[in-house]
C-alpha positions in Angstrom: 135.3 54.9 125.1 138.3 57.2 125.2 139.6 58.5 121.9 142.4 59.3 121.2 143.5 61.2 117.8 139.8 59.7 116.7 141.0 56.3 116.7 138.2 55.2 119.0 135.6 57.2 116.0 137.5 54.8 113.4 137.2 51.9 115.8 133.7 52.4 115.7 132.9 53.0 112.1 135.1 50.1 111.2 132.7 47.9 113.2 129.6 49.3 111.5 131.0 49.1 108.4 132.2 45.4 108.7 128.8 44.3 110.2 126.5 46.5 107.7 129.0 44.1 104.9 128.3 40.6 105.9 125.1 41.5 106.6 124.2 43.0 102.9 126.5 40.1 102.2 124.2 37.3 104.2 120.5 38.8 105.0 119.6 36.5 107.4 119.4 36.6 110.9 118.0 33.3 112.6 115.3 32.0 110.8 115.0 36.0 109.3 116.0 36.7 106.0 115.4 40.8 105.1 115.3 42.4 101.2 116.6 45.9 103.0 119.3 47.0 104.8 119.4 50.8 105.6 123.0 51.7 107.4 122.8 54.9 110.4 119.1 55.5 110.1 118.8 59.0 111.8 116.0 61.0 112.9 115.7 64.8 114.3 112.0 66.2 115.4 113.3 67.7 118.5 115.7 67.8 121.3 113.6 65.8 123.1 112.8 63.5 120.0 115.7 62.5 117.9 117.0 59.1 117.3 120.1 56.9 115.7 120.3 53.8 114.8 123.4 52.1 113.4 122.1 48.9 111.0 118.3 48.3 110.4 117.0 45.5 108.6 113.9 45.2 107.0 111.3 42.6 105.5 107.7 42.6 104.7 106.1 42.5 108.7 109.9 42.1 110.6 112.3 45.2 111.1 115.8 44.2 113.4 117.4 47.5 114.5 121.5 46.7 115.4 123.4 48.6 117.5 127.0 47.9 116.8 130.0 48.9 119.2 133.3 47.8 118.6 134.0 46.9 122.2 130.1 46.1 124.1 129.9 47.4 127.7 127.1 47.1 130.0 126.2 50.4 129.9 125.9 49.9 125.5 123.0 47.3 126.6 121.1 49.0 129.0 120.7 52.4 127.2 120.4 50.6 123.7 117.2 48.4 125.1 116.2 51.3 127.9 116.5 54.2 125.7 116.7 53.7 122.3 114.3 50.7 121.2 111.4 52.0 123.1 111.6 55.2 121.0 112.2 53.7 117.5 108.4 53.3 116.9 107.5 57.2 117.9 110.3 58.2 116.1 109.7 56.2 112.6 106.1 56.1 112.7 106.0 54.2 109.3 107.0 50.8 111.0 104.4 51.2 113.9 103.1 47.9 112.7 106.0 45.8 112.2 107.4 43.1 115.0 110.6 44.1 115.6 113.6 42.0 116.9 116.7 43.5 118.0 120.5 43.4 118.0 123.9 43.8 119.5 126.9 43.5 117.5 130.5 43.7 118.5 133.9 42.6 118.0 134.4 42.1 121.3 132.5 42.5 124.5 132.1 42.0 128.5 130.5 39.1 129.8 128.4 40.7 132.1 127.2 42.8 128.7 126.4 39.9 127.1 124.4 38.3 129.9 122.3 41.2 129.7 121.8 41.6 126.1 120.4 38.2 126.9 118.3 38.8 129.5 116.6 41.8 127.6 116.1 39.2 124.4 118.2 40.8 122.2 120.4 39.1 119.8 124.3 39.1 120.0 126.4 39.0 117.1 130.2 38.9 116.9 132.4 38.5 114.3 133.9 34.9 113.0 136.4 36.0 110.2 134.8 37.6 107.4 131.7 36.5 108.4 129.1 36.8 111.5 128.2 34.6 114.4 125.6 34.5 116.3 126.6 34.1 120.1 122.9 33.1 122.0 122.2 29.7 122.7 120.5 27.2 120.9 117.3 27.8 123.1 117.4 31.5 123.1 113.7 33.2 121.8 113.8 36.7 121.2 111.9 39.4 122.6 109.3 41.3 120.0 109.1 45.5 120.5 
């Protein structure tokens, strides 16, 4: 994203910010209801070890980590599911036994973003008003990590 005079930055906090609301707002996800939502969970061992991670919920046995754009692209999906989720367990070694489901949240987004986010099993939420929507089909089923 190009920014210009940080509007892009404030573009992107006001999406994590509305999406990190509704959610403390409405703690369910599908058939998932969570008791903790922690907002930019960050984590720095080393440069090759250091993670972020814009909205995690948690429950009992099921964590859903979020990554929220303002605007989703392709690329957002691909290093989110490639890059990120795979290191979320090394990285926060506490939740090495939890099923966790994933997310992408946006206000708006590309189609061919969305068909991936799909493909990879990941959730897609949008925004519906004040509240959120869920845009996968009835039939989707998610994919644990």
């Amino acid at each position: 994203m190009t920014t210009v005079s940080g509007i892009g930055n404030n573009q992107g906090a006001d999406a994590e910010n509305f999406f990190y609301n509704a959610l403390v707002s409405n703690p369910v996800v599908a058939d998932n209801k969570f008791d903790e939502i922690r907002k930019g969970m960050r984590i720095y061992i080393s440069d090759n070890q250091q993670g972020e991670y814009d909205i995690v919920l948690i429950n009992c046995s099921v964590l859903m980590v979020v990554e929220v754009k303002y605007h989703l692209h392709l690329n957002d999906v691909v290093k989110f599911y490639e890059r990120q989720l795979p290191k979320f367990k090394i990285l926060f070694p506490d939740y090495k036994d939890y099923q966790i489901l994933a997310a992408v949240a946006s206000f708006s987004h590309a189609s061919d973003a969305l068909s991936k986010a799909q493909e990879c099993g990941l959730y897609i939420l949008s925004r519906a008003g004040a509240d959120i929507k869920m845009l996968n089909p009835a039939n989707f089923t998610p994919i644990y990590f």
